[in-house]
C-alpha positions in Angstrom: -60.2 -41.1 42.2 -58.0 -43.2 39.8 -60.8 -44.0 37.5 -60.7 -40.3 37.7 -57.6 -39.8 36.4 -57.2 -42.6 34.0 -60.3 -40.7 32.1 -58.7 -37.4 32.0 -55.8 -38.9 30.7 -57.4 -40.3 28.1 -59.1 -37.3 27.6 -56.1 -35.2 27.2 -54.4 -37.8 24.9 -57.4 -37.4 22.4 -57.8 -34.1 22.6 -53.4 -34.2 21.4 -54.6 -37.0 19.1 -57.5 -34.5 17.4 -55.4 -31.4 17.1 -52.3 -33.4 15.5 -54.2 -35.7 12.9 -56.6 -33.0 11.9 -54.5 -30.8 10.2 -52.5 -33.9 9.0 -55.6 -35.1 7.0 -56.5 -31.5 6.1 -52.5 -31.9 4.6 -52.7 -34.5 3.2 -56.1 -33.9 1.3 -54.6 -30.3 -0.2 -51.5 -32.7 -1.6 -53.8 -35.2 -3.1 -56.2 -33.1 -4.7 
């Protein structure tokens, strides 16, 4: 049950990670370019 948990966590918190860095890469490739 906790390993459980502890993997949805995780999940969820790379899940936020993808759909916050994403568009900051997508960002930061329009300024550079």
């Amino acid at each position: 049950m906790v390993s459980i948990r502890i993997t949805r966590a995780q999940f969820g918190l790379t899940v936020l990670y993808l759909q916050v860095s994403l568009p900051v890469w997508h960002f930061r490739k329009d300024i550079f370019n």
